[in-house]
C-alpha positions in Angstrom: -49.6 51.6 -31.1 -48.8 55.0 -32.8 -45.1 55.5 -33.5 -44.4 57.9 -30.8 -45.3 54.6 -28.4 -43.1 52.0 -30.7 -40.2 54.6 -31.1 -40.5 54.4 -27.0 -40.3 51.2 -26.3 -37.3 50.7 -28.7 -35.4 53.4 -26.2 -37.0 51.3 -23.7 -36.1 48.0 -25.1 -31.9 49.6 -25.4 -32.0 51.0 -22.1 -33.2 47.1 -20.3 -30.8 45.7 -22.8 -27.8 47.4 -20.8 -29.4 45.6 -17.4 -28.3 42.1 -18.3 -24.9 43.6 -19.1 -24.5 45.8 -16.2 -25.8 43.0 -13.9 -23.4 40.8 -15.3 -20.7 42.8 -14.4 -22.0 43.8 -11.1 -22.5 39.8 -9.4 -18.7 39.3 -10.0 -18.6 41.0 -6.7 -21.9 41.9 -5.3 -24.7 39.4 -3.9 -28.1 39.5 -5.4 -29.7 41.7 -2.8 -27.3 44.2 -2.8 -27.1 45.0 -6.5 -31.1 45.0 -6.3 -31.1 48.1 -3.9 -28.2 49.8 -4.8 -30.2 49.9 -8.2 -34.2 51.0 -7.2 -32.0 53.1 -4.4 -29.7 55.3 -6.7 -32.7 55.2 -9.0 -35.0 56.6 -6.5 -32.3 59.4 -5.8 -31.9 60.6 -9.0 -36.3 60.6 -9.7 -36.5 63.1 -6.5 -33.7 64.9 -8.0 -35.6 65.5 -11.1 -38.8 66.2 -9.6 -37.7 68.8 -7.6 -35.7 70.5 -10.3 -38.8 70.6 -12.5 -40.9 71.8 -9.8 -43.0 68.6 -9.3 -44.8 67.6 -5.9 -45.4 64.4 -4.7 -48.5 62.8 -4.1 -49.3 62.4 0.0 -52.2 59.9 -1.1 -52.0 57.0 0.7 -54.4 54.9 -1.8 -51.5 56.2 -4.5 -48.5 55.1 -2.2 -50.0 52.1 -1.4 -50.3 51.0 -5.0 -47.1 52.5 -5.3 -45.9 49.5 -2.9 -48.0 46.7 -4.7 -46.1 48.0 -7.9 -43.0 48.1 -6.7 -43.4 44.3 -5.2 -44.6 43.1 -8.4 -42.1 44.9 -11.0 -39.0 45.6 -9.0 -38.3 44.2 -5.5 -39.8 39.9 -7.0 -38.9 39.8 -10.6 -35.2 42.2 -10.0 -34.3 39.9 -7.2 -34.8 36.8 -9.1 -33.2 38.0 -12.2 -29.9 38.7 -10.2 -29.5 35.6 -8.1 -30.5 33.6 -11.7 -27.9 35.6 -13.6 -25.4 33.8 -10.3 -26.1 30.4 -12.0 -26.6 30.8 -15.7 -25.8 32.8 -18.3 -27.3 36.6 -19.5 -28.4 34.6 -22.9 -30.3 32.0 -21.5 -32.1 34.3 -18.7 -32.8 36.7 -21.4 -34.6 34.0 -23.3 -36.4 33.1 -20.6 -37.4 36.8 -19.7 -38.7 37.1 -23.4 -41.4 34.7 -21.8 -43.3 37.9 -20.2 -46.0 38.7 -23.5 -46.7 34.8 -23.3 -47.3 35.1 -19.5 -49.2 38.8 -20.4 -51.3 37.6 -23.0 -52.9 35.3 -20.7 -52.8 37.5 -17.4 -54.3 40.7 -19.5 -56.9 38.1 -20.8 -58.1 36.9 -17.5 -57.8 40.4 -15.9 -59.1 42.9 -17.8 -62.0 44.1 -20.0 -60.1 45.5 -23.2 -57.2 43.3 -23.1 -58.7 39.9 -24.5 -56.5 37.5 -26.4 -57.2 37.5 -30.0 -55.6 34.6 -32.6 -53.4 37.1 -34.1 -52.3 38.3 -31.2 -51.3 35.3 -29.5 -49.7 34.0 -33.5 -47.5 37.2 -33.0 -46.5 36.5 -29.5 -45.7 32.7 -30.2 -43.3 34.4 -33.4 -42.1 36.8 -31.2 -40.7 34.3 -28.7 -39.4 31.9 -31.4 -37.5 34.9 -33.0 -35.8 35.7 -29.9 -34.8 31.5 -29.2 -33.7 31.6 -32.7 -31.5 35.0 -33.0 -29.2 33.7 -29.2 -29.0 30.4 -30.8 -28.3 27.0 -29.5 -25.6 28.5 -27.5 -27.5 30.0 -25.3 -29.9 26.9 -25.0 -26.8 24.3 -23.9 -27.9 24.6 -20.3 -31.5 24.5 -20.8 -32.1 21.7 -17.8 -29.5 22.1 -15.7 -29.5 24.3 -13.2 -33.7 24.5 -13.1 -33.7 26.6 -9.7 -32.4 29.3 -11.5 -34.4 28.9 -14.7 -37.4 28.3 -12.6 -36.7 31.8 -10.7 -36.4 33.9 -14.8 -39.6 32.8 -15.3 -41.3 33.5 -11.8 -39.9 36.9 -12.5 -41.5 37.0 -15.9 -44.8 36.0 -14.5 -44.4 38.8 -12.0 -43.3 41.4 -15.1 -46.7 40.4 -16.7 -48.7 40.9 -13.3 -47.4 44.2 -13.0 -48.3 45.5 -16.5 -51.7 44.6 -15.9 -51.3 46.0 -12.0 -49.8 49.2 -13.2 -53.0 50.7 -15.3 -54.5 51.8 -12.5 -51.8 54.8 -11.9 -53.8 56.2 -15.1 -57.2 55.6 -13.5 -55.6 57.6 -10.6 -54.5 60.5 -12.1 -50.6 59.7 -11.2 -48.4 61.2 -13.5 -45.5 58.8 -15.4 -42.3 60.3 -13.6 -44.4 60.2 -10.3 -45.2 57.0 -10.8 -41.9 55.7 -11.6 -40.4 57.8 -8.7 -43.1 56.2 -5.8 -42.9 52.5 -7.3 -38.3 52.8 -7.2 -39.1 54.3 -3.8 -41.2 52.2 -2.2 -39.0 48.8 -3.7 -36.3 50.4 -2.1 -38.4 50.8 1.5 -38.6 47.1 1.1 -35.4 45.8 -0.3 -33.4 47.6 2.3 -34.1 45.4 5.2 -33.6 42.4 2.8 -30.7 43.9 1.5 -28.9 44.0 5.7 -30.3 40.6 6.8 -29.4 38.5 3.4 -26.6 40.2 2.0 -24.7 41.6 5.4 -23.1 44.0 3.1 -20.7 45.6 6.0 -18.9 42.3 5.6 -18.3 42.8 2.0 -15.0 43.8 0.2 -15.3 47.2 -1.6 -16.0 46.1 -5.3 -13.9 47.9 -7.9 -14.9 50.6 -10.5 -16.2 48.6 -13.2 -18.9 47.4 -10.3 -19.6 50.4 -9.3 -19.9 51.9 -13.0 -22.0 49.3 -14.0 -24.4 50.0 -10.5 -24.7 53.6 -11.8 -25.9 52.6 -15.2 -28.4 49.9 -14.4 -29.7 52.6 -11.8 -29.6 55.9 -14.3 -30.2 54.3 -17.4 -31.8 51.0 -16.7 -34.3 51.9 -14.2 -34.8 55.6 -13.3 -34.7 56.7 -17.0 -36.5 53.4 -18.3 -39.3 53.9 -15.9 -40.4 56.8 -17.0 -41.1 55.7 -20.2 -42.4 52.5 -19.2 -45.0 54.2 -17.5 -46.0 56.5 -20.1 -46.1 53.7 -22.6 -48.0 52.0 -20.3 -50.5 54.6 -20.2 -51.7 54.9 -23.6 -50.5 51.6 -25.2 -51.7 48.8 -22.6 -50.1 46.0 -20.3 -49.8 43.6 -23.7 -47.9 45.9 -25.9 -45.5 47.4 -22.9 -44.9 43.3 -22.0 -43.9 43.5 -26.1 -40.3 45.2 -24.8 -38.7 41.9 -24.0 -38.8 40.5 -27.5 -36.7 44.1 -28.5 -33.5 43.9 -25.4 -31.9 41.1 -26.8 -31.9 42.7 -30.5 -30.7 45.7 -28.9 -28.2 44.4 -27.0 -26.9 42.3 -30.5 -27.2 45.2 -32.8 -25.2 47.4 -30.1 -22.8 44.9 -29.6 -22.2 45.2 -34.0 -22.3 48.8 -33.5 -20.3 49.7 -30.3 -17.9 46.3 -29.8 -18.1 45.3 -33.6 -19.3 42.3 -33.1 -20.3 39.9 -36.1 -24.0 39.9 -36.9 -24.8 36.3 -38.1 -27.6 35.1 -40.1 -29.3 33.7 -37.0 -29.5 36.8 -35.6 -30.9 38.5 -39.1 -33.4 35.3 -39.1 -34.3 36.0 -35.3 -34.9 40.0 -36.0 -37.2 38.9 -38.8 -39.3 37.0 -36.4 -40.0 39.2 -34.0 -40.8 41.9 -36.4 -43.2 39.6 -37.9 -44.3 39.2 -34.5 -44.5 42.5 -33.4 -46.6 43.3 -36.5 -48.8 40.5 -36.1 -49.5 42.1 -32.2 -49.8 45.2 -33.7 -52.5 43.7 -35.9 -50.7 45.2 -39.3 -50.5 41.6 -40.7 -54.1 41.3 -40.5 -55.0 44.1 -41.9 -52.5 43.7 -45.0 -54.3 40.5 -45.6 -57.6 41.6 -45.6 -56.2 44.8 -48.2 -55.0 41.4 -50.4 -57.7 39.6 -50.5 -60.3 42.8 -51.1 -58.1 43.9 -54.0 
């Protein structure tokens, strides 16, 4: 990737960070469902807004908007859904570990699916690193309820599958000529289209208590922030870097939500974390294929 694209998906990787957080806050009084379209809905708003202030048009294609849908199933309404009602019965640490499990999941999908995308050794190496470093930066504290509660651990990693189906669905919007805020504006809309009806048979959300404003702050980030903002530069990453290295963004949310954490809440960085952060950028650069080509400059000189 050039360093436009990694400098990306680190703003990418700060602004998914603040979903665990913001989803946190947000099931203390919300059910799954609800925060789900509350979040592609407000999301969805705010895309149109933007659009029509910079003088965009939507596509009327229905090819587009129908891809639009499969996209939406496969990176919002499955994997957003499971996230939430997981984050119910375990902790943001553990379901973050277990959504770092997407480039293992990629790797294999990309393989099997596309032309360009093959696994390589050194790609796979980094991915195996990358993973380790981010098991190894949460700590064994985040690992203590590894086995209970399986449902819920089962459900973080259908939705990472589903992450990893979508990177490799999502190319197409290039093939197609679709633009990345158009794209992120028809995928939030059309999730939305189908979380709504989920949303009033599931949740019943007229019979809900009014949550509080830390709720309904937290709604509004996850929506601005961690989905209407993110999505437009998931999808231009996507576009010129690939399925594999946009799947890469799940190894970087957990060291930006530590390194916030030191920053914002001065929080302690430990020497786990340090080791983990090493990892991953080994990893990363592994992926990236840097290693590889630092060893073969040692062994020529």
């Amino acid at each position: 990737m050039t360093s436009a694209e990694w400098a990306m998906l680190l703003a990418l990787s700060v602004l998914w960070g603040g979903s665990f957080f913001f989803t946190g806050i947000a099931v203390r009084e919300l059910p799954p469902f609800t925060i789900v379209v509350l979040r592609v809905g407000l999301a969805a708003a705010i895309l149109w807004a933007v659009m029509r202030a910079l003088g965009h048009a939507m596509t009327r294609d229905r090819r587009i908007w129908a891809a639009f849908v499969g996209m939406g199933f496969l990176n919002n309404l499955v994997p957003f859904s499971l996230i939430v009602w997981g984050q119910t019965q375990i902790g943001s640490g553990l379901a973050s570990i277990l959504n770092a499990t997407t480039p293992l999941f990629g790797v294999v999908v990309a393989h099997v699916l596309t032309r360009d995308e093959k696994m390589t050794g050194h790609r796979l190496a980094g991915v195996v690193l990358g993973f380790a470093g981010v098991v190894v930066m949460l700590g064994p504290a985040a690992l203590r309820t590894v086995g209970s509660d399986i449902a819920a651990q089962l459900a973080c990693l259908a939705a990472a599958f589903s992450y990893a189906l979508a990177g490799v669905f999502g190319r197409r919007f290039r093939r197609m000529g679709v633009a990345p805020m158009a794209t992120a504006t028809g995928q939030v809309t059309a999730s939305t289209a189908m979380l709504v009806p989920l949303a009033l048979l599931v949740d019943r959300p007229w019979t809900l208590v009014m949550p509080g404003p830390a709720t309904w702050g937290a709604i509004l980030g996850i929506a601005a922030l961690s989905t209407a903002l993110a999505y437009v530069l998931y999808f231009r990453i996507l576009a010129t870097a690939g399925a594999t290295n946009i799947l890469l963004v799940t190894f970087l949310v957990p060291v930006s939500a530590i390194i916030l954490g030191s920053l914002i809440l001065g929080e302690v960085l430990e020497l786990q974390h340090l080791a983990g952060m090493a990892l991953i950028g080994t990893g990363l650069a592994a992926i990236d294929g840097r290693l590889a080509r630092m060893a073969k400059r040692r062994f020529a000189a």
